[in-house]
BAVEXZA-36974 format. One record per residue (C-alpha): y, x, z. Coordinates in steps of 0.5 Angstrom, whole numbers, plus 500, padded with zeros to 3 digits. Each point is the difference from the previous one (the first is absolute). Last residue first. Layout:
N
YXZ...
***
This chain:
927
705251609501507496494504500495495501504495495499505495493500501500493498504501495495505497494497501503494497495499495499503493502507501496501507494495498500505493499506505495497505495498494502507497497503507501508502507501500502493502494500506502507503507498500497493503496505505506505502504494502496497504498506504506502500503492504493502504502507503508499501499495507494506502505505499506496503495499506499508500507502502503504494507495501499493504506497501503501493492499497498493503506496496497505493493499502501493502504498494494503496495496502503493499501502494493503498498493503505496496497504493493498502502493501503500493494503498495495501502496494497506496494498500494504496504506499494505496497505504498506496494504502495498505503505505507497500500494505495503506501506499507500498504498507494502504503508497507497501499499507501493504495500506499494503495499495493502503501494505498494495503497496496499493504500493498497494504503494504495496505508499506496504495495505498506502505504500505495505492500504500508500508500502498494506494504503505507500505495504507503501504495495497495504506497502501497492494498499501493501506499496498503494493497501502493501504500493492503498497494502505494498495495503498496494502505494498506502494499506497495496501504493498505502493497503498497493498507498494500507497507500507506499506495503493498506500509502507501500502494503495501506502506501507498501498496505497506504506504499504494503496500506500508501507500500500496505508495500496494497504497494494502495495496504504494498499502492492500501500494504505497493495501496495494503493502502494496497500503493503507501495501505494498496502505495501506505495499503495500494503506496494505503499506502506503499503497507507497500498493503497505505504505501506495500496496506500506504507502500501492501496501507503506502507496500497494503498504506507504501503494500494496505502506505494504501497499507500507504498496505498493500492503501502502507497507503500501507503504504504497504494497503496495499495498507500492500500500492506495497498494497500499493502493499497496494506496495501493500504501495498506495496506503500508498502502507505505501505497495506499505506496497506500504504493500506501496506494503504504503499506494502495495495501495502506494495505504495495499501499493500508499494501502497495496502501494495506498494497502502493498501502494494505498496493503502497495499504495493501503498492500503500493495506497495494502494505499494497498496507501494501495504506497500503507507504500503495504496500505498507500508503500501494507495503504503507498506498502498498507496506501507504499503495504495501507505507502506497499498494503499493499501494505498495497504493497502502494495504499494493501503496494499506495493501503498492499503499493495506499495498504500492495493499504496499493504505497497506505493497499501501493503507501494502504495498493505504495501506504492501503499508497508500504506505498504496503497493501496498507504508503507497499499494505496506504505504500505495503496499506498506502508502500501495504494502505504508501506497500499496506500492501504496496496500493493499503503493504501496494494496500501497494498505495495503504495497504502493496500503493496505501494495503501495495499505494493504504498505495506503497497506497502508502497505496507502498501501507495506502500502507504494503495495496503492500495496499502494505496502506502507499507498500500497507497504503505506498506494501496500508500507501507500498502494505497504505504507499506496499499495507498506504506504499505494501497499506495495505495498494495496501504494501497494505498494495505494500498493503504500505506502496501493497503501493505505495496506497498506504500507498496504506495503495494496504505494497501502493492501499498494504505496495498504494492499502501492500503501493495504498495494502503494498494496500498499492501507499497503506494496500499502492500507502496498506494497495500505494498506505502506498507503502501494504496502507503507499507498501499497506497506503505504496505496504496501508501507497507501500501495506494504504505506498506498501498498508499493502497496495497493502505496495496504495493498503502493500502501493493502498497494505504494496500503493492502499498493499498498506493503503497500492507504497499505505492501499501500492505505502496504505495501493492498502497506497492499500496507498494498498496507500494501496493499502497503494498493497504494498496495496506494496500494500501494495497503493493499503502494500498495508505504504507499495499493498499498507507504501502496495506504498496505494505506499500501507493503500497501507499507503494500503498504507493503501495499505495500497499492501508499496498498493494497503504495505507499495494498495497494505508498502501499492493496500502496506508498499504505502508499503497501509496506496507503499502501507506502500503506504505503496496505497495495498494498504493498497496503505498507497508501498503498494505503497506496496507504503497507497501496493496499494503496494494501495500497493506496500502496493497494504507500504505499495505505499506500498501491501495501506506504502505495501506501497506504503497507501495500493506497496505505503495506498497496493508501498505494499505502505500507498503498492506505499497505504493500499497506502505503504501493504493499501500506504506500504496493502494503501504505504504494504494496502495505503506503504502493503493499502495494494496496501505494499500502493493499499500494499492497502494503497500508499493500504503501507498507504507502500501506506500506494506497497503495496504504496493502496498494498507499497500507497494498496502493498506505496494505497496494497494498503494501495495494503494499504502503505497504506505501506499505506503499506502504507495506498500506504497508500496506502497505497497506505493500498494504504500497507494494499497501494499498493503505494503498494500492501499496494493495503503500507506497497506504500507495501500493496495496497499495494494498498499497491494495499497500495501495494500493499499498492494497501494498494503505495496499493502507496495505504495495500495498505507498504503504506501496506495504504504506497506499503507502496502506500507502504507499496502508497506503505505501494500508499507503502506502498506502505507497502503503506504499506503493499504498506497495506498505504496504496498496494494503494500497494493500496501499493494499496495504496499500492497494497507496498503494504499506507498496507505500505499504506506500505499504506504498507501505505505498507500507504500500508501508502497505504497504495503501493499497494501504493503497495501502492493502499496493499494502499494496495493499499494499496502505494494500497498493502493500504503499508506494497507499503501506506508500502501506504506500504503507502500504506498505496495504503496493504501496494503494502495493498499494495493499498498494494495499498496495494494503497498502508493497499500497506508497499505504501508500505503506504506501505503505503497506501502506503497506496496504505499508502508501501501495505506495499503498507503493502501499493504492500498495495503493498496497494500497493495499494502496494496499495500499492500494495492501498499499508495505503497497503497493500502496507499499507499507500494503504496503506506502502500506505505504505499507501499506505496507498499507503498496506505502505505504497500495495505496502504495496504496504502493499506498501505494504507503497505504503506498503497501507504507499507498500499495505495505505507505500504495501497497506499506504507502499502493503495501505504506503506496501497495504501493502501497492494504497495498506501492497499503494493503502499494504501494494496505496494500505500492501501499492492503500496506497507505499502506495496505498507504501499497507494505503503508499506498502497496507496506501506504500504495504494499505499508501507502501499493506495504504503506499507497503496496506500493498503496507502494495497496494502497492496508499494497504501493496500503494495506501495494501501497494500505496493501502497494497494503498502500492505505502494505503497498494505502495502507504493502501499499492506504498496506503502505506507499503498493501495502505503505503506495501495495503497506505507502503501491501493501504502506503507496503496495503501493500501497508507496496496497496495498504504496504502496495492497499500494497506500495499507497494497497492499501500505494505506501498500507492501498503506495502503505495500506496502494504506499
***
């Protein structure tokens, strides 16, 4: 162990032959060690072990035990992250050669996210704190207090609470103590030790092991005698409201006292101690090995002002890692996550007004401005420990910064042995060692545990962007590819730095080119310069290319298990990793079928509706997803998803729905079938919809190894007809749904009528069913459209004309109803059954039905005409055969229903005294 150990110190560099002599007991030896304690673990990292491991795992001639030993030491090793920028370079260096350090690597960046702590341990003592002499100024304050602070319970221990901070003077009038009860697991806010009712419980959380939680609590004094308002925050969310006794100012000095009461010579008052953890003074029981408690402070803030609930929730999306005194613009502080849910929260507290809220103000001002920086009492960090030779965390020397009374009191402070916790709150480093308030005592030896984040690490040896697309392009194998993005990804997720990298240099745009080209889709240049596919057949390529989606989505919030809890967390990267990267939607349709479900996934049904359609606008998707089908290949079996995407964009009541960006897509759908088989067949140039594309248009390449049975996405396409026709059925349903009449009313102002009687000269039935639904549903909810669809575009003469050839049609004879009784209709499936029992459920179940337009009946009349003299021409050839049963069945329906109608509706029988019911009828019999 000690030839170990002088390795690590004189360097790798030296002795390169050592490294290569290192025993395999001594590495067995350092995983015990790590195994056994926390401690071993930090100290074996603080030695420089990584960088032994690095370059042995960097190396050659490793016998497969020995190398199974350096990965899992080296996993156990870079979660704490690394020293120096030569350790991160090398680490990501590995991951770009080796597929196995790649894993190593994502594991250690998704764990190194945690924050630089201080770990309460009081296995060893029975106690373990930090102590403040005092204040820098009076407490409490007569506005109110604010304390706030990450914690993490390691592990609760039975027979002690766990305390987390305490502030009182000698004589203990002024106190105040936060701790979790050891039973409950529930904070206890103690404010006063001779008060009837000194303290309080907050009963509505409980914490829990093993998590980082944000507590803030709000004390403001009471205006009346009684107790004051303590409000108790877990993770930015008000939990509960207590009342409390207001912590009592602490006495005046009595050597400044006057000889008469009355006559007060000074008005300086005892000084107030703060301390955080179990002093020795408050510890239950003292010894080494009797409690088990265990647990982490980041930060702690103590405040004198009475934060409001919004600037809480700021504070607390900053995170963990934050170690800063709230001074600069916070916005840019702030990961795309914590961005999106304090904006999902503003929005729901200010929904007409969000732009003028504190949260915008406190994220786009300057923080000084919110808070200024003498309102701090204490800001303690694990980042500001000071050990017995004047050296921070990072290896400053802080005594080369020290003036000579302030290093003559950082030598007394730290003679024990004991390291100082300075406090920020004073940003005058002198200030700070030379006030009883300026540094703070740490006993109990607990343990500093010093993340160093690997995406900090990536954006220090150049900017994160050029190394992580490096390792991507590197990627040889599905695999290493999936994770090698994940890598990328996990860089992002949490760090303000390489998320600003990405916007500001295209990143994701550089990540969809490595994506297309690993994927064998290339874009039209040079091919020398393009990267080798991954994938060698169809199957390969759709099973990657569904990983990848899956990778995808989870980056920009999409949850596959629960979609309505999906939030659209990264706008940019959606909108250039999924809307414009087309090639989702051409591959198998297993990934085109993810793709549209998570369209419909951020709105439908969604807890985040309102904030994720908002986005959804900002990119014009819906404009956007309409262009894109007219030029995918959409297949029977992706269409129902399709349609589903298209329901939940345009029944989001936010949505800006252009109804005449779908009308004209509905025309062209419809039309362009039967445009291409009317052009000149000389001059027709076939037209393959393979690829999603427009001019110049990337070139999927065909597998080396494909074989006949490969699946190809263009197979089994729907035609652009029958696509336009299923689109139009799912438009009606939404402009005729019940839920609201604001479609129905926002169509009728931007679509022009007569699109509607266009739709009625398609041969369909399914079409013209449709249209009149529309008619049905927008002559009941908008009176002026009447009048547009009768008197300027002569509707109902159209209908007569129209409606003829769809005399067989159950949609059309309930849509002819519909417009008849002034009763909405929906078409949908359920109506391609015309009986006389549907007939009068859906008409004459609510009683009489008054005639409400009877200029449709014309057109009904021409129907029934057009049937009968198919029957009666179709019944000479086909005599008791089952086609003539079936011709004969609707015209008797028909017949059957206005009978019943005339014998059951006065309304129905003075329209066929009063109209020209019966000269229209007439006219059926007698042509």
């Amino acid at each position: 162990m000690s030839d170990f150990y002088l390795l690590s110190e004189r360097g790798v560099e030296t002795a390169p032959e050592n490294i290569a002599l290192l025993p395999i007991v001594v590495l067995t030896v350092l995983d015990c060690l790590i195994e056994t304690s926390e401690s071993n673990r930090i100290a074996i990292h603080d030695a420089g072990t990584l960088s032994v491991l690095l370059h042995r795992l960097a190396g050659t001639g490793m016998e497969e035990h020995e190398a199974a030993l350096v990965q899992r030491l080296c996993k156990f090793l870079l979660p704490l992250g690394t020293r120096r920028l030569e350790e991160t370079a090398q680490t990501f260096k590995l991951a770009c050669e080796d597929d196995s350090a790649r894993e190593i690597l994502l594991e250690a960046l998704q764990k190194s996210k945690q924050p630089p702590a201080i770990k309460f341990d009081l296995s060893n003592s029975g106690h373990c704190s930090i102590e403040l002499a005092s204040l820098p100024r009076p407490f409490p304050p007569t506005t109110g207090y604010t304390f706030s602070s990450w914690i993490k319970i390691d592990q609760f221990d039975s027979d002690c609470h766990t305390t987390i901070f305490g502030a009182f003077d000698a004589s203990q009038t002024c106190f105040v103590l936060v701790y979790i009860e050891k039973d409950t697991h529930q904070l206890i806010l103690q404010t006063s030790v001779t008060a009837k009712r000194p303290s309080v419980r907050f009963k509505r959380f409980r914490f829990g092991a093993g998590e980082w939680y944000h507590i803030t609590i709000v004390h403001r004094p009471s205006r009346t005698s009684g107790s004051s308002p303590a409000i108790l925050y877990v993770n930015g969310r008000c939990i509960e409201e207590q009342h409390c006794p207001y912590p009592e100012a602490p006495p005046l000095i009595p050597e400044l006292r006057a000889p008469v009461p009355s006559q007060v010579l000074n008005t300086t008052r005892r000084p107030v101690q703060a301390f955080f953890g179990t002093p020795q003074d408050l510890a239950s029981q003292t010894g080494d090995r009797l409690l088990n408690l265990k647990w982490s402070l980041a930060s702690a803030y103590l405040i004198d002002a009475s934060l409001s609930p919004e600037l809480v929730a700021v504070y607390q999306k900053l995170g963990p890692r934050y170690c800063g005194n709230f001074q600069d613009c916070i916005g840019p502080f702030l990961t795309y996550r914590a961005s999106a849910e304090l904006n999902r929260y503003n929005e729901m507290l200010h929904a007409d007004k969000d732009d003028k809220s504190e949260i915008v103000k406190a994220t786009q001002s300057q923080g000084s401005e919110i808070l200024p920086e003498g309102k701090l009492l204490i800001s303690m960090s694990a980042s500001s420990i000071v050990n017995m030779n004047g050296l921070l965390v990072n290896g400053v020397n802080i005594g080369d910064m020290l003036n000579e009374k302030a290093a003559a009191h950082l030598q007394s402070l730290t003679r024990n042995g004991n390291p100082i916790l300075l406090n920020a709150a004073r940003p005058s480093i002198n200030e700070a060692m030379t006030r009883s308030y300026g540094a703070a005592v740490v006993t109990g030896n607990p343990i500093l545990t010093l993340t160093h984040g690997l995406d900090d690490g990536s954006w220090q040896i150049g900017g994160c962007l050029p190394i992580n697309m490096k390792i991507i392009q590197s990627a040889s194998t599905a695999d290493s590819l999936v994770t090698s993005v994940e890598l990328l990804f996990q860089c992002i997720l949490d760090n303000w730095r390489t998320s600003e990298v990405m916007e500001k240099d295209n990143g994701f745009g550089i990540l969809a080119v490595l994506l297309r080209e690993k994927l064998g889709i290339y874009t039209s240049g040079p091919g020398d310069h393009r990267t080798a596919p991954i994938a060698k057949t169809m199957q390969q390529r759709e099973e990657l290319a569904l990983r990848l989606l899956k990778v995808v989505l989870a980056f920009v919030g999409y949850n596959v298990k629960s979609p309505e809890n999906s939030l659209l967390i990264n706008p940019m990267a959606y909108r250039v990793l999924l809307v414009d990267f087309d090639t989702w939607r051409t591959i198998s349709s297993e990934t085109q079928k993810l793709y549209y479900q998570q369209i419909a996934g951020f709105v439908w049904k969604n807890n985040n509706q309102t904030f994720n359609m908002k986005r959804y606008n900002k990119m014009r998707l819906v404009r956007r997803f309409l262009d894109a089908l007219k030029v995918d290949p959409i297949s029977a079996e992706v269409l129902p998803e399709v349609l589903h995407a298209l329901r939940a964009l345009s029944l989001c009541k936010t949505a800006h729905l252009n109804h005449r960006d779908i009308a004209t897509f509905i025309t062209y759908a419809l039309h362009d079938d039967r445009a291409l088989q009317s052009t000149n067949p000389l001059l027709r140039t076939p037209r393959n919809r393979s690829t999603s594309i427009k001019l110049p248009s990337p070139r999927l390449t065909t597998p080396e190894t494909s074989s006949p049975t490969s699946t190809s996405p263009s197979m089994h396409k729907l035609s652009q007809s029958n696509l336009g026709i299923s689109i139009v059925e799912t438009y009606s349903e939404v402009l005729c749904g019940f839920e609201t009449n604001t479609h129905i009313k926002r169509f009728d102002q931007q679509v022009p009528t007569r699109w509607i009687l266009h739709l009625l000269a398609e041969p369909d039935s399914r079409v013209v069913g449709s249209a009149l639904s529309i008619i049905s549903r927008a002559i009941v909810e908008i009176p002026s459209f009447k009048s547009k669809f009768t008197e300027k575009n002569n509707g109902f003469t159209t209908l007569q004309a129209r409606l003829r050839s769809h005399w067989m049609s159950a949609r059309v004879w309930m849509g002819c109803f519909a417009i008849l009784f002034g009763r909405p209709f929906v078409s949908h499936e359920d109506a391609d059954e015309l009986t006389i029992f549907h007939l009068m459920e859906t008409f004459m179940q609510q009683g009489e039905s008054e005639i409400r337009h009877p200029e449709i009946f014309p057109a009904m009349a021409s129907m029934l005409e057009a049937g009968l003299r198919t029957v009666v021409k179709e019944s000479v050839h086909q005599k008791d055969s089952e086609d003539a049963a079936e011709l004969n069945s609707i015209p008797k329906t028909i017949i059957q229903f206005l009978t019943d109608v005339h014998s059951r509706s006065k309304s129905f029988r003075d329209f066929a005294v009063d109209s020209h019911y019966v000269q229209e009828l007439l006219f059926v019999l007698f042509p």
